[in-house]
NUROZA-972102 format. One record per residue (C-alpha): z negated, y, x negated. Coordinates in steps of 0.2 Angstrom, whole numbers, plus 5000, padded with zeros to 4 digits. Example, Ala and Ser with C-alpha at 12.3 -4.5 7.8 and 13.67 -1.06 7.14 Angstrom:
% residues 2
496149784938
496449954932
***
This chain:
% residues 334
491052914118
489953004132
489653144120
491453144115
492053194131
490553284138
491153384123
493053394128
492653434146
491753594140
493053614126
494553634142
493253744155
493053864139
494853874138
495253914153
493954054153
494754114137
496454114144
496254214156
495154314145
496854324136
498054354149
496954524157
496054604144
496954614126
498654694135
497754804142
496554844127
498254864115
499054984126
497355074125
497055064109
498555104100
498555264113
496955334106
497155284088
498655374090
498155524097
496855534086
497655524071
498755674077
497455794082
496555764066
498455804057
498255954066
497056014055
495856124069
494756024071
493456124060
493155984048
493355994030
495055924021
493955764014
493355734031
494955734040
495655624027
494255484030
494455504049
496255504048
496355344036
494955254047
496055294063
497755234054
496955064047
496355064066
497755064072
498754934057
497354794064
497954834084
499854844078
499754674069
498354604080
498754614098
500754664096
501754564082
500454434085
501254394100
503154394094
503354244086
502554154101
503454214114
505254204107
504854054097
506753994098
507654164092
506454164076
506453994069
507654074057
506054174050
504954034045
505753984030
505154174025
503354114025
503154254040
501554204046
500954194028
501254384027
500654424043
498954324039
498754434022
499254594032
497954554046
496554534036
496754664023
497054794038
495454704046
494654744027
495354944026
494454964043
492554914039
492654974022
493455134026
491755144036
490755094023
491555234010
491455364027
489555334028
489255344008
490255504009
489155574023
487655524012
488155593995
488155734005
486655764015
485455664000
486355693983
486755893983
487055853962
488555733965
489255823981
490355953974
491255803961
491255663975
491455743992
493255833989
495055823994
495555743977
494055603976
494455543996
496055493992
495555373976
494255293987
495455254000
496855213991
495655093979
494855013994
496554974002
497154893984
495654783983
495754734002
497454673999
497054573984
495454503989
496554434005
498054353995
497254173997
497754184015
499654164014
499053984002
497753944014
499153924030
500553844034
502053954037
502253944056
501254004071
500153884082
501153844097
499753794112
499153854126
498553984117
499154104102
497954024089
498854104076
499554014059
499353844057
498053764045
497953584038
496853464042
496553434023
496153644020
495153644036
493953504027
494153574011
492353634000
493653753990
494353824006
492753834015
491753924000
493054053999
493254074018
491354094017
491254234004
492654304016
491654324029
490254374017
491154514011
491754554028
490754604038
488954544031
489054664017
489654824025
488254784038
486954804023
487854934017
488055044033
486255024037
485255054020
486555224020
486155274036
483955244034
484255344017
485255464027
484055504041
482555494030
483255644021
483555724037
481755714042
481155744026
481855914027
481755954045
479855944043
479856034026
481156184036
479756164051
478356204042
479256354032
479756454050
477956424056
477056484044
478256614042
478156664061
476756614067
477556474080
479056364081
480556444090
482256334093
483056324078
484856264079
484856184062
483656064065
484556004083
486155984072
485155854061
484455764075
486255754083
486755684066
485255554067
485755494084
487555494076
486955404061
486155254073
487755244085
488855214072
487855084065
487454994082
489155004086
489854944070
488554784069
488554734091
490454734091
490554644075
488854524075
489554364088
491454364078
490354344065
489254214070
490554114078
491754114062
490154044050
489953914065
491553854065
491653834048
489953714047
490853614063
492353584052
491153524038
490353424047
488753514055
489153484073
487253494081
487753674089
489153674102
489653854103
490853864119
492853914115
492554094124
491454144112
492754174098
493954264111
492454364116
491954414097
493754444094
493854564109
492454664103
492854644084
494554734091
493554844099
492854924086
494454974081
494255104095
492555154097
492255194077
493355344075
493055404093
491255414089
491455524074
492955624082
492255644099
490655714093
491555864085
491855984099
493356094092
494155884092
493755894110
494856044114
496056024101
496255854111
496555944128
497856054119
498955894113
498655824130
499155974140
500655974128
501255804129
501055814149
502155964150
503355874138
503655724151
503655854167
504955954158
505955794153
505855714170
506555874178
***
């Protein structure tokens, strides 16, 4: 009994740390979020940004799934919660069945378009054979659309999985789920794969790429090194090689921001899953999940930003569309 409620007491100080965790951070995280996505998306429309047309369409996708997971997320999520009275009308519709399936999938589209980002990256620095067939304007749009197919059916089981209305407590816990799912074995070894899947496989994936990818790197920097000085006697600056070693330093934020922002969602989902087994030896405080859900979000602004950013015609092109749109609201408030 002692433990019992040792274990409630901590359950409501972690709530209250996760609400206001709630109240402060995510509103002003959306509005952020949705802005860059955004903005990114229409800058890399543009087409200026020196990038070839394969390129853009990866950047462009990763931005637009980007911004899917913040739309569904942080915006409708909130709907059904706070004008639970006008939509009662909607839950017949299985809305929060959809949502769940729509979440998810978005969730999918933006790690895997990351995953199929990085192998494109590596077909071309490593495979010059299969470069001109893969890495085209035709291929991307296969991949892409064929990632996006297999994310939405590999997420289906969510709209059996809940029940159709949204949790209504302190806070917006999102759809409903019975007791008897929750201590399912089906349910937990397919939420498990879930999470398997998503993100413990891109994880593998996005770092044996990237080692492959800067191995080659240094592989021919050293082989270019030698060339110029025996050729000239010394080793001047050579601009080449400082573009590959931007792309190394690249390479390895991309993959440390994709696995810290990921890694305690992560943990937390596979510990919840043992506590509602059974396992309950680890008591993981309740702000942990809001925290891993903040910086699982996060990624949904950093990742593209980190590929965009980099690219200096993106920088200006991004002054240009924001030197445009500021004249655009001086001109309409006069």
């Amino acid at each position: 009994m002692d433990r019992l409620r040792d274990l409630g007491a901590q359950f409501h100080r972690s709530l209250k740390v996760a609400m206001q965790v709630d109240k402060v951070v995510k509103k002003a995280y959306a509005m952020l979020a949705f802005i860059v996505n955004l903005v990114t998306i229409v800058v890399l429309s543009r087409k200026k940004c020196g990038l070839s047309k394969c390129v853009t369409q990866y950047l462009v996708a990763m931005a637009a799934a980007d911004l899917l997971v913040i739309i569904l997320d942080l915006m409708l999520r909130q709907i059904p919660i706070v004008f639970r009275e006008q939509l009662l009308f909607m839950w017949n519709l299985r809305v929060c069945n959809i949502h769940a399936v729509l979440l998810y999938a978005a969730t999918d589209c933006s790690v895997w378009f990351t995953v199929t980002f990085t192998f494109d990256r590596f077909v071309v620095i490593c495979c010059q054979k299969l470069k001109s067939k893969y890495c085209n304007e035709k291929t991307a749009p296969v991949v892409l659309g064929t990632v996006t197919v297999l994310s939405c059916l590999k997420n289906i089981f969510w709209y059996f999985m809940f029940r159709n209305e949204y949790m209504m407590l302190i806070l917006p816990w999102f759809c409903f789920v019975t007791q008897e799912v929750a201590q399912s074995r089906m349910w937990a070894i397919i939420e498990t794969l879930h999470h398997i899947l998503t993100p413990c496989v891109p994880f593998v994936l996005v770092l044996l790429l990237n080692a492959l990818t800067v191995r080659c790197i240094l592989v021919t920097s050293r082989a270019r090194w030698r060339l110029r000085s025996h050729n000239n006697g010394y080793s001047p600056r050579d601009p080449e090689m400082e573009s590959r070693r931007k792309s190394i330093i690249l390479l390895f934020a991309i993959s440390g921001n994709f696995i810290l922002l990921w890694a305690m969602f992560m943990v937390y989902s596979i510990w919840i899953r043992m506590w509602s087994m059974g396992d309950q030896s680890v008591y993981i405080p309740f702000y942990v999940q809001q925290m891993g859900v903040m910086l699982q979000l996060l990624s949904c602004c950093t990742n593209t930003c980190i590929y965009a950013v980099a690219q200096t015609k993106f920088r200006e092109q991004l002054k240009n569309v924001v030197k445009y749109a500021f004249a655009v609201i001086v001109r309409f408030m006069k």
